[in-house]
C-alpha positions as CSV (number, residue, x, y, z in Angstrom):
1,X,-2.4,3.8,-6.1
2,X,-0.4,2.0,-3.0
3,X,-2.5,-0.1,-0.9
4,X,-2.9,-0.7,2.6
5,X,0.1,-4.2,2.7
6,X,2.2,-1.2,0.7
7,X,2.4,1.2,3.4
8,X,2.7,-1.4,5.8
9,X,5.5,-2.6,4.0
10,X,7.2,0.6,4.2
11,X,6.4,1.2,7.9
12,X,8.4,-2.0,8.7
13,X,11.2,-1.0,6.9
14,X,11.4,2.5,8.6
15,X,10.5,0.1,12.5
16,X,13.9,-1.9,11.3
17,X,16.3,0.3,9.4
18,X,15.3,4.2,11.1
19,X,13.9,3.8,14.5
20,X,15.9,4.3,17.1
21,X,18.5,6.3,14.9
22,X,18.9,9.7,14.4
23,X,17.1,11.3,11.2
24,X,18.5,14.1,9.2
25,X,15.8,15.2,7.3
26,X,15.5,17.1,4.3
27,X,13.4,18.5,1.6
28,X,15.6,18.6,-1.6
29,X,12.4,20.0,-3.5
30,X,11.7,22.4,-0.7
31,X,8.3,22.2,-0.3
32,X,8.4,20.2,2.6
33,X,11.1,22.9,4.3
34,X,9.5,23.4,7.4
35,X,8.5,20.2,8.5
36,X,11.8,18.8,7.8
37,X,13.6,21.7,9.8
38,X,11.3,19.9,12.8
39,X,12.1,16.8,12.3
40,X,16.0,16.8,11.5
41,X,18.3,16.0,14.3
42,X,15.7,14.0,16.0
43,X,15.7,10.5,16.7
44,X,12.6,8.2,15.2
45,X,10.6,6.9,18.2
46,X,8.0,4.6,16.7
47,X,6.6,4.3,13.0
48,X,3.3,1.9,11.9
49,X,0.7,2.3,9.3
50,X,-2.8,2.5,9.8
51,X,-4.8,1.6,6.4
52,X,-3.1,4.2,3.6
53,X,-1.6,6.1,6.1
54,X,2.0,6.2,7.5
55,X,3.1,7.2,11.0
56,X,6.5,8.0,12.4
57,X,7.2,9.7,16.0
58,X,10.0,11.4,16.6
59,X,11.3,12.8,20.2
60,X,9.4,15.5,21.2
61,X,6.0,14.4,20.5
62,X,6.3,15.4,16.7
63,X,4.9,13.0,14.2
64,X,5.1,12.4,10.5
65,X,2.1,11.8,8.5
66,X,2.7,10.6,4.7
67,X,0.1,9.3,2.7
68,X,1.4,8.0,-0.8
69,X,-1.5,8.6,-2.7
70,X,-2.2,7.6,-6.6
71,X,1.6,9.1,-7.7
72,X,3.6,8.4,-4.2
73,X,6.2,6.1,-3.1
74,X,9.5,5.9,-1.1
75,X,12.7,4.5,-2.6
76,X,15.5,3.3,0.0
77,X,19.5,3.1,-0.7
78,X,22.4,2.9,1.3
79,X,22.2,-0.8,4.0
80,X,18.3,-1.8,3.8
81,X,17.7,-4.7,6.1
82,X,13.7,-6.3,6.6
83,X,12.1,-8.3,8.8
84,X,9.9,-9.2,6.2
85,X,9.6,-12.0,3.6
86,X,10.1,-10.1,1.0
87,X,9.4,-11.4,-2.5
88,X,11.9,-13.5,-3.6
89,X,13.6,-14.0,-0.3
90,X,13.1,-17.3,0.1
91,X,16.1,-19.3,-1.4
92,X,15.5,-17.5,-4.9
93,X,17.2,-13.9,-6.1
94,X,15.1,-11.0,-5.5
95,X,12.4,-10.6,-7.9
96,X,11.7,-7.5,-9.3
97,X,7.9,-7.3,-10.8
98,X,7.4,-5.8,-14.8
99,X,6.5,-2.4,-13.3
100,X,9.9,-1.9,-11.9
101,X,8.8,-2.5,-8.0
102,X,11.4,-4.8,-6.4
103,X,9.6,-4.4,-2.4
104,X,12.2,-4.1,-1.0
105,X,13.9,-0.8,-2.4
106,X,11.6,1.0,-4.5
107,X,7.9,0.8,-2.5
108,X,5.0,2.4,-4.1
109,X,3.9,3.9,-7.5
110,X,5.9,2.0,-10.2
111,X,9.9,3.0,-10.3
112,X,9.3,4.0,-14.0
113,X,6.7,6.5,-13.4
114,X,8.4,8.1,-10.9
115,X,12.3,8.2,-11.7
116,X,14.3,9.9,-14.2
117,X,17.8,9.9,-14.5
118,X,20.1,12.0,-16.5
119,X,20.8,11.0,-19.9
120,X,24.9,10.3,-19.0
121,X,23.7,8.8,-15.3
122,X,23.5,5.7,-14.7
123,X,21.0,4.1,-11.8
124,X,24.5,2.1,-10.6
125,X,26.3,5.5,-10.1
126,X,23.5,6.8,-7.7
127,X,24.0,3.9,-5.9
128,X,27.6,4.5,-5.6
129,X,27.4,8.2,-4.5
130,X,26.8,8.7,-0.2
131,X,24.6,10.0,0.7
132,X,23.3,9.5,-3.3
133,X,22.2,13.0,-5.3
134,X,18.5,13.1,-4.8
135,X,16.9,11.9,-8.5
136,X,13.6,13.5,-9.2
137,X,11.2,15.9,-7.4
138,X,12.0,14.4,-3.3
139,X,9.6,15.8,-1.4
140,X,11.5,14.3,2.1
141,X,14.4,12.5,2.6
142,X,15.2,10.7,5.8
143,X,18.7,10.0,6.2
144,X,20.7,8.3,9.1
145,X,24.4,7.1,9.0
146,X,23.7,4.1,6.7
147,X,20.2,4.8,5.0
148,X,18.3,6.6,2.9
149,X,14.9,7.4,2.5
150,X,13.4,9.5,-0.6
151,X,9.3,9.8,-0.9
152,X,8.5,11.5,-3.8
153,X,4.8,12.4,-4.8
154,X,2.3,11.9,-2.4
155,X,-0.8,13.8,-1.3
156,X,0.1,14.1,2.0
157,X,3.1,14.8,3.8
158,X,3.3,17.5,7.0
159,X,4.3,17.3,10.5
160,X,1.3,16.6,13.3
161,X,1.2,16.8,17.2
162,X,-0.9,13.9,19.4
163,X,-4.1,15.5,18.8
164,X,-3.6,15.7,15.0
165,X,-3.0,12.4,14.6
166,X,-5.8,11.4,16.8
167,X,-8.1,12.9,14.4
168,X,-6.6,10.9,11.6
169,X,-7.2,7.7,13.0
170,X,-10.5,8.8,14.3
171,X,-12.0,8.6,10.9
172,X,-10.2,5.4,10.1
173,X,-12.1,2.5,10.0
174,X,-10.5,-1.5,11.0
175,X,-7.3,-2.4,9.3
176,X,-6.9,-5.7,10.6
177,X,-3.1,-5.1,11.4
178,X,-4.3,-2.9,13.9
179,X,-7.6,-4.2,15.4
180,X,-8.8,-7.2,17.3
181,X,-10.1,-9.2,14.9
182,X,-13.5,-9.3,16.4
183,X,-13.7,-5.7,17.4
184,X,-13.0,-5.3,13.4
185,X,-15.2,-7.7,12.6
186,X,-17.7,-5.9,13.9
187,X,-17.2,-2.5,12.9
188,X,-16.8,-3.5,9.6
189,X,-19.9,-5.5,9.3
190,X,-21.8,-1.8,11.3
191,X,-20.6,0.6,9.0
192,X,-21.3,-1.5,5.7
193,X,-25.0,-2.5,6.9
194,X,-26.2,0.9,8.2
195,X,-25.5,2.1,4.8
196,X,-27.8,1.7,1.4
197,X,-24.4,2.9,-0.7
198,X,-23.2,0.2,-3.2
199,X,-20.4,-2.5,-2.0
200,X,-18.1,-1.3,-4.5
201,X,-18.1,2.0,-3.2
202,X,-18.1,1.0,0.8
203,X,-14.9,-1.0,0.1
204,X,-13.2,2.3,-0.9
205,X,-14.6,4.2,2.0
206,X,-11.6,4.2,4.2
207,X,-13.7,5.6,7.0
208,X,-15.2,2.3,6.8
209,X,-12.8,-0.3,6.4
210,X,-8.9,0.7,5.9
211,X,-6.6,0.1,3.4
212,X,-8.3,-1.3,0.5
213,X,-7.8,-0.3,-3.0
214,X,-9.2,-0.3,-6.5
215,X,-7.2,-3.7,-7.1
216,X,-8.1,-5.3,-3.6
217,X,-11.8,-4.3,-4.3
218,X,-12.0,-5.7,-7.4
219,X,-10.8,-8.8,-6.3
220,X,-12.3,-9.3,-2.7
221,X,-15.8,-8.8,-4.9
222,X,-15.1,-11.3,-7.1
223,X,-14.1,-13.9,-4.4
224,X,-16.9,-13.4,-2.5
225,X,-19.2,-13.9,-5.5
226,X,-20.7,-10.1,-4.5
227,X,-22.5,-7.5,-7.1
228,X,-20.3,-4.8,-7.1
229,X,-23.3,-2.7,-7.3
230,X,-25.5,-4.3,-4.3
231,X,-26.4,-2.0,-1.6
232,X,-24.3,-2.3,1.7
233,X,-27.9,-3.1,3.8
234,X,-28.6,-5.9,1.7
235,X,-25.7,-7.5,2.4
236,X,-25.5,-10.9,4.1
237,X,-23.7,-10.6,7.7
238,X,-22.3,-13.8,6.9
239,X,-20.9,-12.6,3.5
240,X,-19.5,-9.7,5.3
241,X,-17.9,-11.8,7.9
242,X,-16.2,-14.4,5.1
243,X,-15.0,-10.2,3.3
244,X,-13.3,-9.4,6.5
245,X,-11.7,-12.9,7.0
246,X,-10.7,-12.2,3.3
247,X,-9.4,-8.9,3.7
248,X,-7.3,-10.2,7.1
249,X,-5.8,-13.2,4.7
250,X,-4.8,-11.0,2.0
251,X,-3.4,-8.2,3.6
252,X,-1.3,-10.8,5.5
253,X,-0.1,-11.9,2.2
254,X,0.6,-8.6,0.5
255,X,2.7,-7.7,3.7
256,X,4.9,-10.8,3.4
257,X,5.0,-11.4,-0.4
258,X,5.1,-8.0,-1.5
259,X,2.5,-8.2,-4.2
260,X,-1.3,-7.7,-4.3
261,X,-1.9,-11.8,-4.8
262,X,-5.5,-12.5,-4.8
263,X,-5.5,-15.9,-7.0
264,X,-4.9,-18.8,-4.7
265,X,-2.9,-22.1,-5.2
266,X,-0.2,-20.6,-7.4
267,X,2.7,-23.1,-7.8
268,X,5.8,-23.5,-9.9
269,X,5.9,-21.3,-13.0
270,X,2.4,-19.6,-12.1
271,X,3.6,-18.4,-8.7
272,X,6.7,-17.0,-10.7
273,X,5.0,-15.2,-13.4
274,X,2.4,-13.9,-10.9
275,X,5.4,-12.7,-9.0
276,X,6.6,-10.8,-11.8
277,X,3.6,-10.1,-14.0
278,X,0.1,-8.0,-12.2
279,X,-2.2,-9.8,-15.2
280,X,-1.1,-13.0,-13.4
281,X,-1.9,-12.5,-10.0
282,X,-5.3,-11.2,-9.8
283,X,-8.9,-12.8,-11.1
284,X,-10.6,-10.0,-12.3
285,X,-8.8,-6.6,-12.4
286,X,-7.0,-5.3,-15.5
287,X,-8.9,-7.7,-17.5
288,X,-12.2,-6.3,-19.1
289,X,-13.0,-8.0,-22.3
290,X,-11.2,-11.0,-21.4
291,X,-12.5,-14.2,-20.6
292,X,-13.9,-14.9,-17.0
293,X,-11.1,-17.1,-15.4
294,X,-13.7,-19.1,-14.1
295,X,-16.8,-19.2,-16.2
296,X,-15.5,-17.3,-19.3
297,X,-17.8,-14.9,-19.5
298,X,-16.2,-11.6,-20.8
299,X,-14.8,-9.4,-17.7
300,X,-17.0,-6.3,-17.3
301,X,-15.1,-2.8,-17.0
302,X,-17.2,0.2,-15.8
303,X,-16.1,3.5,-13.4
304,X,-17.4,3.7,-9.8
305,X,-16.6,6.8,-8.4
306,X,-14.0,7.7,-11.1
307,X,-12.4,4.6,-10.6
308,X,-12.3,1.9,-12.9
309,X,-14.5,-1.6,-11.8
310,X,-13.5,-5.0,-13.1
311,X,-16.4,-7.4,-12.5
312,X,-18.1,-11.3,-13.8
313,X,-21.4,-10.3,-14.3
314,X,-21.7,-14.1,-13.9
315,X,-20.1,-15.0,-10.5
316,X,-21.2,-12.2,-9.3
317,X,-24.7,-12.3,-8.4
Protein backbone atom coordinates (compact mmCIF):
# COMPACT_ATOMS: atom_id res chain seq x y z
CA UNK A 1 0.00 0.00 0.00
CA UNK A 2 1.19 3.83 -0.72
CA UNK A 3 2.30 5.68 2.20
CA UNK A 4 1.89 8.94 3.53
CA UNK A 5 5.66 10.58 1.51
CA UNK A 6 3.78 8.72 -1.63
CA UNK A 7 0.79 10.78 -1.72
CA UNK A 8 2.67 13.68 -0.90
CA UNK A 9 4.80 13.01 -3.65
CA UNK A 10 1.95 13.01 -5.92
CA UNK A 11 0.23 16.11 -4.57
CA UNK A 12 3.41 18.14 -5.51
CA UNK A 13 3.42 16.94 -8.81
CA UNK A 14 -0.28 17.90 -9.38
CA UNK A 15 0.79 21.80 -7.07
CA UNK A 16 3.63 22.03 -10.13
CA UNK A 17 2.38 20.48 -13.32
CA UNK A 18 -1.92 20.92 -12.90
CA UNK A 19 -2.62 23.78 -10.71
CA UNK A 20 -3.47 26.74 -12.16
CA UNK A 21 -4.37 24.93 -15.53
CA UNK A 22 -7.37 23.90 -16.81
CA UNK A 23 -8.32 20.04 -16.30
CA UNK A 24 -10.23 17.99 -18.71
CA UNK A 25 -11.19 15.15 -16.80
CA UNK A 26 -12.21 11.86 -17.73
CA UNK A 27 -13.28 8.44 -16.68
CA UNK A 28 -12.14 6.03 -19.43
CA UNK A 29 -13.47 3.05 -17.26
CA UNK A 30 -16.63 5.05 -16.47
CA UNK A 31 -17.11 4.44 -13.10
CA UNK A 32 -15.99 7.68 -12.12
CA UNK A 33 -18.49 9.38 -14.91
CA UNK A 34 -20.15 11.73 -12.80
CA UNK A 35 -17.51 13.17 -10.86
CA UNK A 36 -15.47 13.81 -13.82
CA UNK A 37 -18.46 15.48 -15.73
CA UNK A 38 -17.96 18.06 -12.45
CA UNK A 39 -14.67 18.48 -12.59
CA UNK A 40 -13.80 18.86 -16.47
CA UNK A 41 -13.43 22.26 -17.85
CA UNK A 42 -12.44 23.58 -14.48
CA UNK A 43 -9.34 24.95 -13.50
CA UNK A 44 -7.26 23.19 -10.38
CA UNK A 45 -7.15 25.74 -7.46
CA UNK A 46 -4.98 24.07 -4.85
CA UNK A 47 -4.03 20.27 -4.27
CA UNK A 48 -2.03 18.81 -0.83
CA UNK A 49 -2.17 15.64 0.91
CA UNK A 50 -3.11 15.09 4.28
CA UNK A 51 -1.67 11.47 5.57
CA UNK A 52 -3.06 8.76 2.74
CA UNK A 53 -5.31 11.14 1.52
CA UNK A 54 -5.16 13.48 -1.60
CA UNK A 55 -6.80 16.85 -2.14
CA UNK A 56 -7.40 18.93 -5.22
CA UNK A 57 -9.87 22.12 -5.42
CA UNK A 58 -11.14 23.09 -8.40
CA UNK A 59 -13.19 26.52 -9.10
CA UNK A 60 -16.36 26.36 -7.68
CA UNK A 61 -15.69 25.03 -4.43
CA UNK A 62 -15.55 21.31 -5.74
CA UNK A 63 -12.89 19.04 -4.47
CA UNK A 64 -11.27 15.74 -5.35
CA UNK A 65 -10.69 13.22 -2.77
CA UNK A 66 -8.40 10.13 -3.97
CA UNK A 67 -7.12 7.79 -1.63
CA UNK A 68 -4.77 5.12 -3.35
CA UNK A 69 -5.33 2.34 -1.20
CA UNK A 70 -3.40 -1.24 -1.24
CA UNK A 71 -3.94 -1.51 -5.39
CA UNK A 72 -3.83 2.44 -6.37
CA UNK A 73 -1.49 4.73 -7.97
CA UNK A 74 -1.24 7.49 -10.57
CA UNK A 75 1.01 7.32 -13.64
CA UNK A 76 1.93 10.74 -15.44
CA UNK A 77 3.01 11.24 -19.32
CA UNK A 78 3.15 14.03 -21.57
CA UNK A 79 5.95 17.24 -19.89
CA UNK A 80 6.23 16.24 -15.97
CA UNK A 81 8.27 18.77 -14.22
CA UNK A 82 8.99 18.51 -9.89
CA UNK A 83 10.04 20.51 -7.41
CA UNK A 84 11.18 17.65 -5.74
CA UNK A 85 14.50 15.78 -5.40
CA UNK A 86 13.49 13.11 -6.86
CA UNK A 87 15.50 9.91 -6.74
CA UNK A 88 18.23 10.02 -8.88
CA UNK A 89 18.07 13.70 -9.63
CA UNK A 90 21.01 14.59 -8.28
CA UNK A 91 23.83 14.43 -10.97
CA UNK A 92 22.97 10.63 -11.65
CA UNK A 93 20.21 9.16 -14.30
CA UNK A 94 16.88 8.59 -12.88
CA UNK A 95 16.67 5.49 -11.02
CA UNK A 96 13.98 3.31 -11.38
CA UNK A 97 13.60 0.82 -8.18
CA UNK A 98 13.16 -3.40 -8.93
CA UNK A 99 9.34 -2.93 -8.51
CA UNK A 100 9.09 -0.82 -11.55
CA UNK A 101 8.48 2.67 -9.50
CA UNK A 102 10.64 5.38 -11.06
CA UNK A 103 8.89 8.56 -8.51
CA UNK A 104 8.63 10.55 -10.80
CA UNK A 105 6.18 8.98 -13.45
CA UNK A 106 4.68 6.02 -12.18
CA UNK A 107 3.62 6.90 -8.18
CA UNK A 108 2.08 4.22 -6.15
CA UNK A 109 1.34 0.42 -6.34
CA UNK A 110 4.23 -1.17 -8.32
CA UNK A 111 4.03 -0.36 -12.40
CA UNK A 112 3.96 -4.18 -12.93
CA UNK A 113 0.98 -4.90 -10.90
CA UNK A 114 -0.94 -2.46 -12.31
CA UNK A 115 -0.07 -2.13 -16.22
CA UNK A 116 -0.69 -4.23 -19.04
CA UNK A 117 -0.02 -3.56 -22.39
CA UNK A 118 -1.07 -5.26 -25.58
CA UNK A 119 0.92 -8.02 -26.73
CA UNK A 120 2.02 -5.85 -30.26
CA UNK A 121 2.20 -2.39 -27.96
CA UNK A 122 5.02 -1.21 -26.88
CA UNK A 123 5.35 1.07 -23.46
CA UNK A 124 7.53 3.65 -26.03
CA UNK A 125 4.42 3.83 -28.43
CA UNK A 126 2.12 5.06 -25.52
CA UNK A 127 4.45 7.55 -24.90
CA UNK A 128 4.37 8.69 -28.43
CA UNK A 129 0.54 8.84 -28.78
CA UNK A 130 -1.14 12.55 -27.38
CA UNK A 131 -3.00 12.51 -25.45
CA UNK A 132 -1.74 8.57 -25.01
CA UNK A 133 -4.61 5.60 -25.26
CA UNK A 134 -5.51 5.01 -21.67
CA UNK A 135 -3.73 1.39 -20.70
CA UNK A 136 -5.61 -0.50 -18.11
CA UNK A 137 -8.77 -0.01 -15.98
CA UNK A 138 -8.28 4.42 -15.48
CA UNK A 139 -10.56 5.18 -13.12
CA UNK A 140 -9.74 9.28 -13.79
CA UNK A 141 -7.64 10.91 -15.96
CA UNK A 142 -6.64 14.61 -15.54
CA UNK A 143 -5.50 16.08 -18.56
CA UNK A 144 -4.32 19.66 -19.46
CA UNK A 145 -2.48 20.92 -22.61
CA UNK A 146 0.86 19.21 -21.83
CA UNK A 147 0.00 16.47 -19.04
CA UNK A 148 -1.41 13.57 -18.19
CA UNK A 149 -2.68 12.07 -15.27
CA UNK A 150 -4.11 8.32 -15.01
CA UNK A 151 -5.06 6.81 -11.33
CA UNK A 152 -6.01 3.51 -11.64
CA UNK A 153 -7.27 1.41 -8.51
CA UNK A 154 -7.89 3.08 -5.53
CA UNK A 155 -10.44 2.84 -2.76
CA UNK A 156 -11.48 6.06 -2.92
CA UNK A 157 -12.12 8.42 -5.56
CA UNK A 158 -15.50 10.93 -5.67
CA UNK A 159 -16.03 14.56 -5.76
CA UNK A 160 -16.63 16.46 -2.13
CA UNK A 161 -17.88 20.04 -1.18
CA UNK A 162 -16.13 22.13 1.96
CA UNK A 163 -18.03 20.39 4.49
CA UNK A 164 -17.13 16.92 3.13
CA UNK A 165 -13.78 17.39 3.29
CA UNK A 166 -13.86 18.85 6.67
CA UNK A 167 -15.06 15.69 7.87
CA UNK A 168 -12.19 13.87 6.32
CA UNK A 169 -9.63 15.76 7.93
CA UNK A 170 -11.56 15.78 11.10
CA UNK A 171 -10.79 12.19 11.82
CA UNK A 172 -7.22 12.65 10.69
CA UNK A 173 -4.70 12.67 13.17
CA UNK A 174 -0.94 14.90 12.78
CA UNK A 175 0.89 14.41 9.56
CA UNK A 176 3.78 16.42 10.30
CA UNK A 177 3.69 18.06 6.75
CA UNK A 178 0.70 19.66 7.89
CA UNK A 179 0.99 20.41 11.67
CA UNK A 180 3.06 22.44 13.96
CA UNK A 181 5.44 20.25 15.14
CA UNK A 182 4.53 20.79 18.71
CA UNK A 183 0.81 20.83 18.30
CA UNK A 184 1.56 17.25 16.57
CA UNK A 185 3.68 16.39 19.03
CA UNK A 186 1.22 16.55 21.33
CA UNK A 187 -1.60 15.01 19.79
CA UNK A 188 0.26 12.29 18.96
CA UNK A 189 1.66 11.58 22.21
CA UNK A 190 -2.70 12.10 23.66
CA UNK A 191 -4.10 9.77 21.39
CA UNK A 192 -1.41 6.92 21.76
CA UNK A 193 -1.42 7.18 25.76
CA UNK A 194 -5.22 7.40 26.37
CA UNK A 195 -5.31 4.13 24.74
CA UNK A 196 -4.42 0.40 26.15
CA UNK A 197 -4.41 -0.90 22.20
CA UNK A 198 -0.97 -2.36 21.21
CA UNK A 199 1.75 0.12 19.38
CA UNK A 200 1.71 -1.80 16.44
CA UNK A 201 -1.75 -1.31 15.88
CA UNK A 202 -1.85 2.67 17.08
CA UNK A 203 0.77 3.38 14.37
CA UNK A 204 -1.86 2.19 11.71
CA UNK A 205 -4.61 4.12 13.26
CA UNK A 206 -4.71 6.94 10.96
CA UNK A 207 -7.10 8.76 13.24
CA UNK A 208 -4.21 8.80 15.34
CA UNK A 209 -1.26 9.67 13.68
CA UNK A 210 -1.40 10.09 9.56
CA UNK A 211 0.22 8.44 7.01
CA UNK A 212 2.07 5.63 8.34
CA UNK A 213 2.09 2.26 6.82
CA UNK A 214 2.83 -1.42 7.29
CA UNK A 215 6.60 -0.66 6.11
CA UNK A 216 7.01 2.70 8.09
CA UNK A 217 5.55 0.82 11.17
CA UNK A 218 7.68 -1.92 11.06
CA UNK A 219 10.56 0.19 10.85
CA UNK A 220 9.80 3.18 13.20
CA UNK A 221 9.31 0.10 15.97
CA UNK A 222 12.36 -1.25 15.34
CA UNK A 223 14.34 2.10 15.59
CA UNK A 224 12.87 2.97 18.56
CA UNK A 225 13.76 -0.34 20.18
CA UNK A 226 9.57 -0.62 20.95
CA UNK A 227 7.54 -4.10 21.50
CA UNK A 228 5.29 -4.08 18.72
CA UNK A 229 2.88 -5.54 21.04
CA UNK A 230 3.22 -3.00 24.17
CA UNK A 231 0.19 -1.22 25.12
CA UNK A 232 -0.10 2.51 23.95
CA UNK A 233 -0.48 3.64 27.96
CA UNK A 234 2.57 2.09 28.84
CA UNK A 235 4.46 3.84 26.63
CA UNK A 236 7.26 6.29 27.61
CA UNK A 237 6.31 10.07 26.64
CA UNK A 238 9.74 10.34 25.92
CA UNK A 239 9.83 7.35 23.54
CA UNK A 240 6.82 8.82 22.01
CA UNK A 241 8.34 12.14 21.48
CA UNK A 242 11.91 10.53 19.88
CA UNK A 243 8.57 8.26 17.36
CA UNK A 244 7.32 11.54 16.30
CA UNK A 245 10.75 13.22 15.74
CA UNK A 246 11.22 9.92 13.74
CA UNK A 247 8.26 9.94 11.84
CA UNK A 248 8.96 13.94 10.98
CA UNK A 249 12.70 12.78 9.67
CA UNK A 250 11.48 10.03 7.59
CA UNK A 251 8.59 11.33 5.99
CA UNK A 252 10.97 14.32 5.05
CA UNK A 253 13.10 11.81 3.41
CA UNK A 254 10.52 9.62 1.57
CA UNK A 255 9.19 12.99 0.16
CA UNK A 256 12.57 14.07 -1.30
CA UNK A 257 14.17 10.63 -2.09
CA UNK A 258 11.23 8.88 -3.26
CA UNK A 259 11.69 5.71 -1.33
CA UNK A 260 10.65 4.47 2.10
CA UNK A 261 14.57 4.69 3.48
CA UNK A 262 14.61 3.78 7.07
CA UNK A 263 18.40 2.49 7.38
CA UNK A 264 20.64 5.38 8.02
CA UNK A 265 24.24 6.23 6.85
CA UNK A 266 23.89 4.53 3.43
CA UNK A 267 26.81 5.59 1.15
CA UNK A 268 28.30 4.58 -2.18
CA UNK A 269 27.09 1.23 -3.47
CA UNK A 270 24.62 0.67 -0.41
CA UNK A 271 22.80 3.94 -1.03
CA UNK A 272 22.56 2.60 -4.70
CA UNK A 273 21.25 -0.72 -4.10
CA UNK A 274 18.86 0.62 -1.44
CA UNK A 275 17.77 3.00 -4.13
CA UNK A 276 16.95 0.23 -6.37
CA UNK A 277 16.33 -2.75 -4.17
CA UNK A 278 13.28 -2.48 -0.97
CA UNK A 279 15.38 -5.60 0.92
CA UNK A 280 18.11 -2.95 1.09
CA UNK A 281 16.63 -0.03 2.49
CA UNK A 282 14.75 -1.07 5.42
CA UNK A 283 15.97 -2.96 9.00
CA UNK A 284 13.32 -5.18 9.65
CA UNK A 285 10.49 -5.50 7.05
CA UNK A 286 10.37 -8.14 4.33
CA UNK A 287 12.87 -10.08 6.29
CA UNK A 288 11.33 -12.74 8.71
CA UNK A 289 13.67 -15.64 9.12
CA UNK A 290 16.61 -13.67 8.30
CA UNK A 291 19.21 -12.61 10.53
CA UNK A 292 18.67 -9.38 12.83
CA UNK A 293 20.81 -6.65 11.07
CA UNK A 294 21.90 -5.74 14.30
CA UNK A 295 22.01 -8.53 16.74
CA UNK A 296 21.29 -11.47 14.40
CA UNK A 297 18.64 -12.88 15.92
CA UNK A 298 16.16 -14.29 13.34
CA UNK A 299 13.49 -11.54 12.17
CA UNK A 300 10.06 -12.36 13.63
CA UNK A 301 7.01 -12.35 11.14
CA UNK A 302 3.44 -12.48 12.62
CA UNK A 303 -0.14 -10.64 11.35
CA UNK A 304 -1.55 -7.61 13.41
CA UNK A 305 -4.64 -6.73 12.21
CA UNK A 306 -4.40 -8.74 8.93
CA UNK A 307 -1.22 -7.21 8.25
CA UNK A 308 1.89 -8.71 8.27
CA UNK A 309 4.59 -7.60 11.42
CA UNK A 310 8.31 -7.77 11.01
CA UNK A 311 9.90 -7.52 14.38
CA UNK A 312 13.67 -8.39 16.62
CA UNK A 313 12.26 -9.98 19.46
CA UNK A 314 15.68 -8.85 20.73
CA UNK A 315 15.97 -5.09 20.17
CA UNK A 316 12.78 -4.83 20.79
CA UNK A 317 12.00 -4.94 24.39
Amino acid sequence: MPEGHSVHRIARQFQTNFVGQICEASSPQGRFSDGAAVLTGRVMDECFAVGKHMFARFEGDFWLRVHLGIYGAWDFTGQVHSTLGQTGEYSRPTVEDSRGENSLTSIGAPRLARVRMAEQESESDVADQWPPEPVGAVRLRLLTATTCGDLRGPTACEVLEQSGVNKVLDRLGPDPLIVDYDDGERAFIEKVQRRATPIGQLLMDQSVVAGIGNIYRAEMLYRAGLDPYTPGKLVTTDTLREMWADWWKLLRIGVEVGQMMTIDGLEGEAYERALRHREDRHWVYGRAGEPCRTCGTPIMLAEMQNRKLYWCPSCQK
